[in-house]
PDB file of N, CA, C, O and CB in Angstrom:
ATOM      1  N   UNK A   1      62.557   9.699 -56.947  1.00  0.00           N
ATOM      2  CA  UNK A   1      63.357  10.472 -56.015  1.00  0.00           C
ATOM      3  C   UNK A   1      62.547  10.662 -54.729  1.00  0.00           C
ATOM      4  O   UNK A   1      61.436  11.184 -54.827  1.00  0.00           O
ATOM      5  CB  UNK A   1      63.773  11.847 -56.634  1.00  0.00           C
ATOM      6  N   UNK A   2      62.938  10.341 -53.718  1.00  0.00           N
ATOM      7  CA  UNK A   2      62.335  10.640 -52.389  1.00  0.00           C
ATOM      8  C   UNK A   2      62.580  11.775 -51.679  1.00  0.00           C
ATOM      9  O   UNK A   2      63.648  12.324 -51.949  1.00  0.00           O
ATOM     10  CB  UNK A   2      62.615   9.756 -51.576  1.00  0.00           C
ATOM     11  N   UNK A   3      61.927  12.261 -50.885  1.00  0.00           N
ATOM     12  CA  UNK A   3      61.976  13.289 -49.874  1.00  0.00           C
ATOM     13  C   UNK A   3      63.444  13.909 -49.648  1.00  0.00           C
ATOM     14  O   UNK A   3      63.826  15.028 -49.991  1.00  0.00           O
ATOM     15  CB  UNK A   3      61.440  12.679 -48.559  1.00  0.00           C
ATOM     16  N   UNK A   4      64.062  13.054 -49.084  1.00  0.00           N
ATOM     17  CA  UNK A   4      65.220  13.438 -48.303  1.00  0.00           C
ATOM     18  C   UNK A   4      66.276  13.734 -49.651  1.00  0.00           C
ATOM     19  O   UNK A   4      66.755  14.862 -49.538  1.00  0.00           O
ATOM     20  CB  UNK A   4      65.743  12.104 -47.094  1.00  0.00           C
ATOM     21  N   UNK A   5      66.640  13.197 -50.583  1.00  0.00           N
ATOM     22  CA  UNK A   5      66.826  13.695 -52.115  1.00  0.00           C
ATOM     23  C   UNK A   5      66.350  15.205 -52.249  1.00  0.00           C
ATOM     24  O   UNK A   5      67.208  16.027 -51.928  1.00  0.00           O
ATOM     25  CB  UNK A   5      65.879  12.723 -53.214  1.00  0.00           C
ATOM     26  N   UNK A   6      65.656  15.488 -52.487  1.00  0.00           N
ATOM     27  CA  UNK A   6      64.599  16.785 -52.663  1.00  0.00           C
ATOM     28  C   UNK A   6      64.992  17.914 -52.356  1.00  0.00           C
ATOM     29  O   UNK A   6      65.073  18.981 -52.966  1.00  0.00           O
ATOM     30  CB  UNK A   6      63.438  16.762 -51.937  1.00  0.00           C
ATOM     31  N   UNK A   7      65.482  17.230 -50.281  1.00  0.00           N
ATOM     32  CA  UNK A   7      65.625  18.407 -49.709  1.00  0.00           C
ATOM     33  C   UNK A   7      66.920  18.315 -49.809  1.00  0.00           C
ATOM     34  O   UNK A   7      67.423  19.400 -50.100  1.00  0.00           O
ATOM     35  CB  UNK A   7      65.045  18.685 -48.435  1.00  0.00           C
ATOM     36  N   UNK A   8      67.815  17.290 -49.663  1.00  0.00           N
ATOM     37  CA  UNK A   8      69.337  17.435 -50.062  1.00  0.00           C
ATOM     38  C   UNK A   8      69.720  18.317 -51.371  1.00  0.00           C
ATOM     39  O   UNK A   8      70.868  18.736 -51.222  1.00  0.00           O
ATOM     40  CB  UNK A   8      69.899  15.967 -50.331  1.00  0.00           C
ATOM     41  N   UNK A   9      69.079  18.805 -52.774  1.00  0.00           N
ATOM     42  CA  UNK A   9      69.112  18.933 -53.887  1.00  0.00           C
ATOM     43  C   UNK A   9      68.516  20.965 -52.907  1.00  0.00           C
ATOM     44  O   UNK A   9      68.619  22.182 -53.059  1.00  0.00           O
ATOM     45  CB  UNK A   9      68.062  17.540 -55.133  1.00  0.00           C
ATOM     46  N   UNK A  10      68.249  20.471 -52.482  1.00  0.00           N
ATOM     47  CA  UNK A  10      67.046  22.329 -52.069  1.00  0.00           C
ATOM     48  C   UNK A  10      68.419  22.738 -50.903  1.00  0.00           C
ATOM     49  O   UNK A  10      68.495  23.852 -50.384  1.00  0.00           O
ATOM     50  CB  UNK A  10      64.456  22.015 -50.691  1.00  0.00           C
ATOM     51  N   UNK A  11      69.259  21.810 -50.680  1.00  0.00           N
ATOM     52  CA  UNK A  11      70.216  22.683 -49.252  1.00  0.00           C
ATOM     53  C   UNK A  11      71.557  22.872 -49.839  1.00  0.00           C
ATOM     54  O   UNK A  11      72.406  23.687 -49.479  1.00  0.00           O
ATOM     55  CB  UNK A  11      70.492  21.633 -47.546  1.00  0.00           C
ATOM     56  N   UNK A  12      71.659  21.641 -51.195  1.00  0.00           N
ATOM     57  CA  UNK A  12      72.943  22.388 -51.766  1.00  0.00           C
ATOM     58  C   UNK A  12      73.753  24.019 -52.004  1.00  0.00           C
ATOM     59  O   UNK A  12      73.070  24.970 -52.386  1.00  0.00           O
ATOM     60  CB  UNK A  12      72.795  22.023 -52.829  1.00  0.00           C
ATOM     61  N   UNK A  13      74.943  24.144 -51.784  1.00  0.00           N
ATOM     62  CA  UNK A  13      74.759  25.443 -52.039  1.00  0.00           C
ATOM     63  C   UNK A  13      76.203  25.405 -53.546  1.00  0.00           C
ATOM     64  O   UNK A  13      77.170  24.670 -53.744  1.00  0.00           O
ATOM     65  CB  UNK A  13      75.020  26.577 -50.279  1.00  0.00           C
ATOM     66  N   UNK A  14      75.857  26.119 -53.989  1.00  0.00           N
ATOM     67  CA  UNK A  14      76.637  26.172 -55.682  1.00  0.00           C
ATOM     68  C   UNK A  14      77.906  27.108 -55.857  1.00  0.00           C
ATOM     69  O   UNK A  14      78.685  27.140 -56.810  1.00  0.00           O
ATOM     70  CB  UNK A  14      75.476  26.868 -56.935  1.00  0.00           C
ATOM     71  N   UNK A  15      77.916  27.950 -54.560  1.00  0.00           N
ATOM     72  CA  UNK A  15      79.531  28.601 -54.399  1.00  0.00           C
ATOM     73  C   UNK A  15      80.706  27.782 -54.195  1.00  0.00           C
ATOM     74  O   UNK A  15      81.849  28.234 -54.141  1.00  0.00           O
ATOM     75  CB  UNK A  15      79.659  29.495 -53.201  1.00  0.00           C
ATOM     76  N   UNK A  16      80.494  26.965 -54.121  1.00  0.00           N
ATOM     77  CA  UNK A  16      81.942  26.394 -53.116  1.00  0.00           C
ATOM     78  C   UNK A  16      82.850  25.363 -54.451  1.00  0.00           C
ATOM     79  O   UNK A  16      82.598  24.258 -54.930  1.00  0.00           O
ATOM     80  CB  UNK A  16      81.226  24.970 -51.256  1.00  0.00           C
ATOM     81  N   UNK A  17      83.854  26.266 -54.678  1.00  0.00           N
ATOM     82  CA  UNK A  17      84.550  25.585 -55.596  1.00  0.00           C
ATOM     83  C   UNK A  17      84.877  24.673 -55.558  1.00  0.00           C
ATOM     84  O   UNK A  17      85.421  24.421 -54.483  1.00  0.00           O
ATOM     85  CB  UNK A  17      85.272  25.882 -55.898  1.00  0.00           C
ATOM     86  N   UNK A  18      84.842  23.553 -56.534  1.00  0.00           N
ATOM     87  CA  UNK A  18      85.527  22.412 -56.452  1.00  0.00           C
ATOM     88  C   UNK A  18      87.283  22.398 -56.186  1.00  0.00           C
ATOM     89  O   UNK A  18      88.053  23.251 -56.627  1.00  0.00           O
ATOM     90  CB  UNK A  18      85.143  21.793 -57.711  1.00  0.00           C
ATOM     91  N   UNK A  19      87.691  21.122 -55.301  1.00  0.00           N
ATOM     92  CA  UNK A  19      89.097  20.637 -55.022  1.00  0.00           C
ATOM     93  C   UNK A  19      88.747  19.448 -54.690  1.00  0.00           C
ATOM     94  O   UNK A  19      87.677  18.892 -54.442  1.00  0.00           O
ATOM     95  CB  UNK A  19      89.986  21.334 -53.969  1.00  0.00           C
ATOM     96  N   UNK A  20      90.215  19.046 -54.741  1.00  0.00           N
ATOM     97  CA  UNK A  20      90.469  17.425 -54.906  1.00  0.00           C
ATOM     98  C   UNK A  20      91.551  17.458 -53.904  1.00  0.00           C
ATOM     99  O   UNK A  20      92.107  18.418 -53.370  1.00  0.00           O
ATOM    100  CB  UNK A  20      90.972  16.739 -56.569  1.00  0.00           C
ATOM    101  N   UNK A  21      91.773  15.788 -53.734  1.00  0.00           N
ATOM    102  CA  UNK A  21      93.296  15.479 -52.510  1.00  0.00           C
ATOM    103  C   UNK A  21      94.109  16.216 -53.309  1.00  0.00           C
ATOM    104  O   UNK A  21      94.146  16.411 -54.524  1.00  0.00           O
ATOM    105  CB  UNK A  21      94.103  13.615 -52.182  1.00  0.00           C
ATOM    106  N   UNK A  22      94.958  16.703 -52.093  1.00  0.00           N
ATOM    107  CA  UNK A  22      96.205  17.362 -53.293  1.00  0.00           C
ATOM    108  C   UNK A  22      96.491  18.585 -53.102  1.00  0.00           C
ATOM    109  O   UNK A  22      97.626  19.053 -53.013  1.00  0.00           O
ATOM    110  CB  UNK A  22      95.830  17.414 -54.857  1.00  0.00           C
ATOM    111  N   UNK A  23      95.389  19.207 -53.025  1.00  0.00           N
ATOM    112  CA  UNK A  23      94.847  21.021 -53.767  1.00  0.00           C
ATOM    113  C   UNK A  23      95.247  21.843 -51.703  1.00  0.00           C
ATOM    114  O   UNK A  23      94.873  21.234 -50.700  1.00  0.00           O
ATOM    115  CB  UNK A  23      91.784  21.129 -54.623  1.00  0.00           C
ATOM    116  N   UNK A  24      95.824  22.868 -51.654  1.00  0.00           N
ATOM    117  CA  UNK A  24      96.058  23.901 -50.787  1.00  0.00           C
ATOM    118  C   UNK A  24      94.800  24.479 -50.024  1.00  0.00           C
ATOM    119  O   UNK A  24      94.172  25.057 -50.911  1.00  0.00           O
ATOM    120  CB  UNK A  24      96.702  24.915 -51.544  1.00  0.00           C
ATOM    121  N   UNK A  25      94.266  24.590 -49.108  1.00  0.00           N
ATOM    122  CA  UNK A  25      93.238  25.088 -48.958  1.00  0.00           C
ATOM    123  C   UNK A  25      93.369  26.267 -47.667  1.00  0.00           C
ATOM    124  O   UNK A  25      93.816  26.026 -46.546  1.00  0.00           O
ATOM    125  CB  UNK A  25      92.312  23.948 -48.826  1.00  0.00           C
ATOM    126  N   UNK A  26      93.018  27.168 -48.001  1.00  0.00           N
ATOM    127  CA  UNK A  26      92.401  27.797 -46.560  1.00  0.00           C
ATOM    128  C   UNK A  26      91.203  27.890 -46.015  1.00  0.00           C
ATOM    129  O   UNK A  26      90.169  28.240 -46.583  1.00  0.00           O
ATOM    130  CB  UNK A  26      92.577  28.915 -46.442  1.00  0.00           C
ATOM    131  N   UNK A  27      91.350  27.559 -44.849  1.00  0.00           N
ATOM    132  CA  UNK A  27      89.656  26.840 -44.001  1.00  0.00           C
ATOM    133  C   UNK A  27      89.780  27.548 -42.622  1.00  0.00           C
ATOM    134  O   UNK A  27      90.601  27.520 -41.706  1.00  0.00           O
ATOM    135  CB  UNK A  27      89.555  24.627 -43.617  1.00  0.00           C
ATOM    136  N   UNK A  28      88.100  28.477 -42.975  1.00  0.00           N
ATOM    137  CA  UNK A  28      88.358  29.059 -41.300  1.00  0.00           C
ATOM    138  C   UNK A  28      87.045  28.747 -40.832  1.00  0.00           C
ATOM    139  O   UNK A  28      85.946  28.844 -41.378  1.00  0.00           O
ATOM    140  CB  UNK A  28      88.751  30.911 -41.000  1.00  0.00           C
ATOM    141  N   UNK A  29      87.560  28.165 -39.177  1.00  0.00           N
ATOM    142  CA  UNK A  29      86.928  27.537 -38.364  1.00  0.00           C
ATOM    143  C   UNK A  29      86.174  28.331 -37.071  1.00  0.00           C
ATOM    144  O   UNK A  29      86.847  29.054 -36.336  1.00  0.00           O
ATOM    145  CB  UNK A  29      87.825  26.631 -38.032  1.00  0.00           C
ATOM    146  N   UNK A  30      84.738  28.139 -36.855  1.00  0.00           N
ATOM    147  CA  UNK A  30      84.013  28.934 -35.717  1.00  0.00           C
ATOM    148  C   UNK A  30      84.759  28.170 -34.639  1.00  0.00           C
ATOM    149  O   UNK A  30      84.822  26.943 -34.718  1.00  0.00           O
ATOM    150  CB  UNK A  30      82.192  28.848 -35.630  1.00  0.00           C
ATOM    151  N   UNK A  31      85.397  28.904 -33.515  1.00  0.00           N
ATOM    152  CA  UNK A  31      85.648  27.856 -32.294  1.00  0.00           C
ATOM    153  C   UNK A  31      85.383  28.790 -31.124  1.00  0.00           C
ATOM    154  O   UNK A  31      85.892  29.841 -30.735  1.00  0.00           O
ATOM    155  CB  UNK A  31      87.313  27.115 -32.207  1.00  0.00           C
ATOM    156  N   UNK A  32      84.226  27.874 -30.641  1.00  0.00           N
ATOM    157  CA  UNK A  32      83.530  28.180 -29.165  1.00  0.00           C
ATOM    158  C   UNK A  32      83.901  27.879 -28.299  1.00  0.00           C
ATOM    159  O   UNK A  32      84.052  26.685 -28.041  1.00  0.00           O
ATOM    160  CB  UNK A  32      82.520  27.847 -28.850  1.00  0.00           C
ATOM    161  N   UNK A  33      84.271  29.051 -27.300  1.00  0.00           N
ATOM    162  CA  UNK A  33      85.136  28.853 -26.068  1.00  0.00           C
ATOM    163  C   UNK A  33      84.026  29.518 -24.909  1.00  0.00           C
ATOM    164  O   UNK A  33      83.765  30.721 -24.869  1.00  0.00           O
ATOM    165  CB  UNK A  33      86.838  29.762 -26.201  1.00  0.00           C
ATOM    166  N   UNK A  34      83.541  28.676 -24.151  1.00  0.00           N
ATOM    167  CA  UNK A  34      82.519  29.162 -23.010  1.00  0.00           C
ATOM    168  C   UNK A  34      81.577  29.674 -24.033  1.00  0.00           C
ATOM    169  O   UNK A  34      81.093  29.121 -25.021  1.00  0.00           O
ATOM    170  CB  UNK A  34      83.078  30.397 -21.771  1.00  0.00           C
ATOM    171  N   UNK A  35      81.366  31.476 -23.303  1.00  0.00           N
ATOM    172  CA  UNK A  35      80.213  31.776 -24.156  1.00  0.00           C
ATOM    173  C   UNK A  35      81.071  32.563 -25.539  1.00  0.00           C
ATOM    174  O   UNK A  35      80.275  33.033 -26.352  1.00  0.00           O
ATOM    175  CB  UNK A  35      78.945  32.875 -23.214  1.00  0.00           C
ATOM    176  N   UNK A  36      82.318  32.730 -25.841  1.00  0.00           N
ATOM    177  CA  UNK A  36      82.442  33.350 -26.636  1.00  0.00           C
ATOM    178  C   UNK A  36      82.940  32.582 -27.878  1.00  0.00           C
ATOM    179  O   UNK A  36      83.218  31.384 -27.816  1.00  0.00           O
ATOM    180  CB  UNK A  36      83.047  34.258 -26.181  1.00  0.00           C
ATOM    181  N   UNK A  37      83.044  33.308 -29.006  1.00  0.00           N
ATOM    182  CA  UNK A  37      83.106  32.589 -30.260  1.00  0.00           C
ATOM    183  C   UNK A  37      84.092  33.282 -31.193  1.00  0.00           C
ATOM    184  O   UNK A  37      84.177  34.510 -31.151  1.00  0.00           O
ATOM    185  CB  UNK A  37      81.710  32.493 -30.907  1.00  0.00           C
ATOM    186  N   UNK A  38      84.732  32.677 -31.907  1.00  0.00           N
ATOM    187  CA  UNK A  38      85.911  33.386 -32.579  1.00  0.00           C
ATOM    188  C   UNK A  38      85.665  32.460 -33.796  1.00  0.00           C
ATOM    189  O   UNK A  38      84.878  31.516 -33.857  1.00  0.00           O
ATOM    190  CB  UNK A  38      87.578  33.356 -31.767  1.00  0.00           C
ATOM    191  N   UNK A  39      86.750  33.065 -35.035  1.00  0.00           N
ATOM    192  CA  UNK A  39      86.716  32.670 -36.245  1.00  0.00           C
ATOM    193  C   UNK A  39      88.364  32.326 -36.592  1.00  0.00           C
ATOM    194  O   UNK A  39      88.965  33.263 -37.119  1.00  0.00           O
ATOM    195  CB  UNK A  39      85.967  33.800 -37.131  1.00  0.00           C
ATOM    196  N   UNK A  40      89.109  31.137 -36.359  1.00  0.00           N
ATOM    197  CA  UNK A  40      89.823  30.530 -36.548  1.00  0.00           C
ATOM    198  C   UNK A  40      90.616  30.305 -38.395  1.00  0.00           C
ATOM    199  O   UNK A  40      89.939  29.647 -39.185  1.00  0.00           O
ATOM    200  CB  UNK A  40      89.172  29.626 -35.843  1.00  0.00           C
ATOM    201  N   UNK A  41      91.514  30.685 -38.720  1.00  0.00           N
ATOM    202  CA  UNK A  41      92.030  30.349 -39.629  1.00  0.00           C
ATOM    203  C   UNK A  41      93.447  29.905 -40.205  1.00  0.00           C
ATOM    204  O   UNK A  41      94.384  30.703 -40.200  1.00  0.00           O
ATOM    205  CB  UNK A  41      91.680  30.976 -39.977  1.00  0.00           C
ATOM    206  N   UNK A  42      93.594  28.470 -40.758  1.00  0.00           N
ATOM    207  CA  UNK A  42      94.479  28.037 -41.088  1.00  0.00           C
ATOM    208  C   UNK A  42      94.187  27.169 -42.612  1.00  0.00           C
ATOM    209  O   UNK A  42      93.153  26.807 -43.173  1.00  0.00           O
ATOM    210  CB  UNK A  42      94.923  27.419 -39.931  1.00  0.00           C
ATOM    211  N   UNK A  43      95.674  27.047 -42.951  1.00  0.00           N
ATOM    212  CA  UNK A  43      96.133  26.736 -44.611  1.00  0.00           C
ATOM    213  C   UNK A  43      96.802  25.101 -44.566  1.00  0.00           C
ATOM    214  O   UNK A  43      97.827  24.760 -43.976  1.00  0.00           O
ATOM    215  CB  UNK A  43      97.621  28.103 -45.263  1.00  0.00           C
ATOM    216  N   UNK A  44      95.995  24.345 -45.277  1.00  0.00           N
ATOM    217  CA  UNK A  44      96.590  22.712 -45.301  1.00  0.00           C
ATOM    218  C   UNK A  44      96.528  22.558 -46.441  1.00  0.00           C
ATOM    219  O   UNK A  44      96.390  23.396 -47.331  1.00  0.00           O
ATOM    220  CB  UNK A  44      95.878  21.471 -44.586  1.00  0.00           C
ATOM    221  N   UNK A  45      96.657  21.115 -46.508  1.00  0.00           N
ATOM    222  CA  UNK A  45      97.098  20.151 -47.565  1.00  0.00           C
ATOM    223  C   UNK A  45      95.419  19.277 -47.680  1.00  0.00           C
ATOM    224  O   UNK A  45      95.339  18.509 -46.721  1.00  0.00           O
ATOM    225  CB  UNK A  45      98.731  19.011 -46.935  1.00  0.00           C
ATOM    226  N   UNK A  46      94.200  19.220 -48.528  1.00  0.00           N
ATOM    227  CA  UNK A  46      93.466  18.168 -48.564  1.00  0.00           C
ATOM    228  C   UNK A  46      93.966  16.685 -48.408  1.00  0.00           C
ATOM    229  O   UNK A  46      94.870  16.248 -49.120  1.00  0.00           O
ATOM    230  CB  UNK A  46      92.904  18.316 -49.610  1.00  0.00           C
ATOM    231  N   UNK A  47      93.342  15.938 -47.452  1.00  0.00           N
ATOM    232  CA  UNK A  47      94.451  14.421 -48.357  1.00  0.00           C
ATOM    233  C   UNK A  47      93.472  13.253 -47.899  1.00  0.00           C
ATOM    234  O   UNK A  47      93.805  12.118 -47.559  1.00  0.00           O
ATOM    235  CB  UNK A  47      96.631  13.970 -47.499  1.00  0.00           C
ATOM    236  N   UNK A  48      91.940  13.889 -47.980  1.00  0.00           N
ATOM    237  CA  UNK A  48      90.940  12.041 -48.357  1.00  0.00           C
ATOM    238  C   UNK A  48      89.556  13.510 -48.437  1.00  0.00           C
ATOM    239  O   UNK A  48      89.751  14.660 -48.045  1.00  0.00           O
ATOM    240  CB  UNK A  48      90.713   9.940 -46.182  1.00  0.00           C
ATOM    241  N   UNK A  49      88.347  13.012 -49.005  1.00  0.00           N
ATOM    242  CA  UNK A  49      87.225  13.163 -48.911  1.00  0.00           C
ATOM    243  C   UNK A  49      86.262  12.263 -49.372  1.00  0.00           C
ATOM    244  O   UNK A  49      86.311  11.694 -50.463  1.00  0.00           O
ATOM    245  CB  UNK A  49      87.099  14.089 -49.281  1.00  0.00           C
ATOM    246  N   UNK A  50      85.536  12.161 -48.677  1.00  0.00           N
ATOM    247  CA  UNK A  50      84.776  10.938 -48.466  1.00  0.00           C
ATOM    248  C   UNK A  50      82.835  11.157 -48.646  1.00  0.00           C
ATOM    249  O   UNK A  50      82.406  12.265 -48.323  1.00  0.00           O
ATOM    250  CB  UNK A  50      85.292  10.444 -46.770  1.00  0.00           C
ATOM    251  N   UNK A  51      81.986  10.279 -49.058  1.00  0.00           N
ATOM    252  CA  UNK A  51      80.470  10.807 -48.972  1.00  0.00           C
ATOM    253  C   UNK A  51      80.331  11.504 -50.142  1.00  0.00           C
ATOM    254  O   UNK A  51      81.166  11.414 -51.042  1.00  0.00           O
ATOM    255  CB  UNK A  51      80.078  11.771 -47.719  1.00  0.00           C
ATOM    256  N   UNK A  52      79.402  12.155 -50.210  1.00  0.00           N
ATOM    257  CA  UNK A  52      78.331  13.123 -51.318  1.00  0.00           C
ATOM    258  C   UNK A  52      77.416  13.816 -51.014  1.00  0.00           C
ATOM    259  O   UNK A  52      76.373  13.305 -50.607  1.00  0.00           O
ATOM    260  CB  UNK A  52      77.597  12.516 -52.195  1.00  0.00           C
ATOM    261  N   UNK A  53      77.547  15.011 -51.116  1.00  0.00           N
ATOM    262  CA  UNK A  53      76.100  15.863 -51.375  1.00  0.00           C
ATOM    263  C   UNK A  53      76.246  16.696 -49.707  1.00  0.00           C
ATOM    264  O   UNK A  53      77.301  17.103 -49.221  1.00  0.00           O
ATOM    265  CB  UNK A  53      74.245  14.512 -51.650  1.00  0.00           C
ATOM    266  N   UNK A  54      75.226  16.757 -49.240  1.00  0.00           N
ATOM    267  CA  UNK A  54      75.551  17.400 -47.632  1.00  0.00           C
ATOM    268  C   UNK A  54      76.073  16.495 -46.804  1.00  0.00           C
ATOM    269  O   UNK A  54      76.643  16.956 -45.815  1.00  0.00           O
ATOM    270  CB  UNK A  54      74.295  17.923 -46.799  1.00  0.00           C
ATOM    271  N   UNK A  55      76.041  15.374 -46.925  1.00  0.00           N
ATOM    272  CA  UNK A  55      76.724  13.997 -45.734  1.00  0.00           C
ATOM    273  C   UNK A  55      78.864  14.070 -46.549  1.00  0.00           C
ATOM    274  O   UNK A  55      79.878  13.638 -46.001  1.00  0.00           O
ATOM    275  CB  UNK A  55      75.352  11.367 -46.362  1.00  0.00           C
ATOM    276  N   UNK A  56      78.751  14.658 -47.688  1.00  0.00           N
ATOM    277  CA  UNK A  56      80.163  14.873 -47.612  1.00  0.00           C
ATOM    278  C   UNK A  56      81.399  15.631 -46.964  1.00  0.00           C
ATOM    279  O   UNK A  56      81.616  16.843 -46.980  1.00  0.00           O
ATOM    280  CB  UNK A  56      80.250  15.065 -48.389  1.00  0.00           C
ATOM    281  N   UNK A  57      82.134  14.648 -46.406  1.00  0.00           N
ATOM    282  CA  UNK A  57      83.317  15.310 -45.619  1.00  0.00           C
ATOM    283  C   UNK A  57      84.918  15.211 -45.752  1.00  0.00           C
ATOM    284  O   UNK A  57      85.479  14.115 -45.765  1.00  0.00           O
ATOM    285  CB  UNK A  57      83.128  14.916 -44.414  1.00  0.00           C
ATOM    286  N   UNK A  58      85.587  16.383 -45.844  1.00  0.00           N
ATOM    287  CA  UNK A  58      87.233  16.141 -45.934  1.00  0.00           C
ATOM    288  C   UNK A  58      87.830  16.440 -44.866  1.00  0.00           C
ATOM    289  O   UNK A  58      87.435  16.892 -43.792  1.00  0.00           O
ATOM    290  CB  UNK A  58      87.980  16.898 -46.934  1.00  0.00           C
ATOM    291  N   UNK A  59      89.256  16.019 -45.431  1.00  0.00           N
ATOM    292  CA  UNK A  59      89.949  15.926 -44.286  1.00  0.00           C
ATOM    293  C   UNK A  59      91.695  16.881 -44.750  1.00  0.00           C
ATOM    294  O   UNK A  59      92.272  16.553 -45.787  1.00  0.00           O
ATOM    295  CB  UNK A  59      90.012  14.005 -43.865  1.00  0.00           C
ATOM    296  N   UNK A  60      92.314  18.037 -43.794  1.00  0.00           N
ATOM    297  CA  UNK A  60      92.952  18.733 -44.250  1.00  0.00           C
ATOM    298  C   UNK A  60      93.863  18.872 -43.307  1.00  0.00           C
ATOM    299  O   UNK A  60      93.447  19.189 -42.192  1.00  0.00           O
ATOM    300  CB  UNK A  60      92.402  19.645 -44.701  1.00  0.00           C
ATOM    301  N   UNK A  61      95.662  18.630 -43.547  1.00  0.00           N
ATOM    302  CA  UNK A  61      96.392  18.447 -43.013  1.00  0.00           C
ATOM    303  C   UNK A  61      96.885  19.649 -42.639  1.00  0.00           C
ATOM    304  O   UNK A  61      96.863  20.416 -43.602  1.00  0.00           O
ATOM    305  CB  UNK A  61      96.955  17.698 -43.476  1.00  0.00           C
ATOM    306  N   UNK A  62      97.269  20.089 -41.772  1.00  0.00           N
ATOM    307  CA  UNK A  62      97.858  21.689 -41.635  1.00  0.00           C
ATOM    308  C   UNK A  62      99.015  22.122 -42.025  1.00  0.00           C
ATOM    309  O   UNK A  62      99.935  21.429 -41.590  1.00  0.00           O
ATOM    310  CB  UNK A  62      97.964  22.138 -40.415  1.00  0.00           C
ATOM    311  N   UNK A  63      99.291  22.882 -42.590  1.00  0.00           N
ATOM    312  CA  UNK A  63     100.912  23.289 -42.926  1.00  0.00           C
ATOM    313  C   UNK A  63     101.179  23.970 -41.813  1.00  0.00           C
ATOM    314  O   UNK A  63     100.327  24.668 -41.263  1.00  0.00           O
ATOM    315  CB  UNK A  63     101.291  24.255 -44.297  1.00  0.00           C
ATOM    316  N   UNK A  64     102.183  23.855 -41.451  1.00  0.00           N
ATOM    317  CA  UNK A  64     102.993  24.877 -40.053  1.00  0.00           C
ATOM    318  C   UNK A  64     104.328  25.147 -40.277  1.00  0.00           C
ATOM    319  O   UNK A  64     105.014  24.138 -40.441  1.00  0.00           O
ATOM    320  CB  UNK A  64     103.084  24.117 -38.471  1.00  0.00           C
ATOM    321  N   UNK A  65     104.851  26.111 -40.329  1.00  0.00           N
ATOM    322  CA  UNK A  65     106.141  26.556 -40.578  1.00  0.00           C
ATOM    323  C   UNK A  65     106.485  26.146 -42.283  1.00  0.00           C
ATOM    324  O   UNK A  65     107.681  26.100 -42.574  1.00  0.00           O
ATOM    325  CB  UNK A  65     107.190  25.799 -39.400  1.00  0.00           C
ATOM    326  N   UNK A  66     105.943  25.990 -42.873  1.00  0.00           N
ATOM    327  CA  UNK A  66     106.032  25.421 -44.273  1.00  0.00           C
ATOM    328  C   UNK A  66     106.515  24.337 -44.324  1.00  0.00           C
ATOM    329  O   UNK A  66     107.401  24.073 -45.136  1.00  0.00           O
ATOM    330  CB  UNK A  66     106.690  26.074 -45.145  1.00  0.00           C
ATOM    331  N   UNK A  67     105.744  22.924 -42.930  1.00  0.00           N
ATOM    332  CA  UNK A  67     106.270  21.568 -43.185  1.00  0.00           C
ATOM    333  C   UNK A  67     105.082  21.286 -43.305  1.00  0.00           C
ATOM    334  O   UNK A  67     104.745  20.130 -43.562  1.00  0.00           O
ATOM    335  CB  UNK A  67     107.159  20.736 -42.241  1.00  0.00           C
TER     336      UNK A  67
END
């Protein structure tokens, strides 16, 4: 096992429940506007995730008006 393993295994974090494509999610987002910063939240649809470990990333469709 090399270095970057090690520290990937040391930055995991063990709260974050598992989901799959498919599954409902609510995801709230930091969004920086000039100097100020707000906490953004909206409810989608998962529908790809891709990678492993900290280089893993999904992708979440938004529901709006319940379409």
């Amino acid at each position: 096992m090399n270095r970057t393993d090690l520290i990937d295994q040391a930055s995991l974090r063990d709260d974050i429940p598992d989901f799959q494509a498919g599954d409902t999610l609510k995801v709230h987002v930091r969004v920086v506007e000039g100097n100020k910063q707000r906490i953004q939240v909206f409810q989608g649809v998962v529908i790809a995730r891709s990678g492993g470990g900290l280089q893993e990333t999904f992708t979440v469709r938004k529901l709006s008006y319940g379409v």
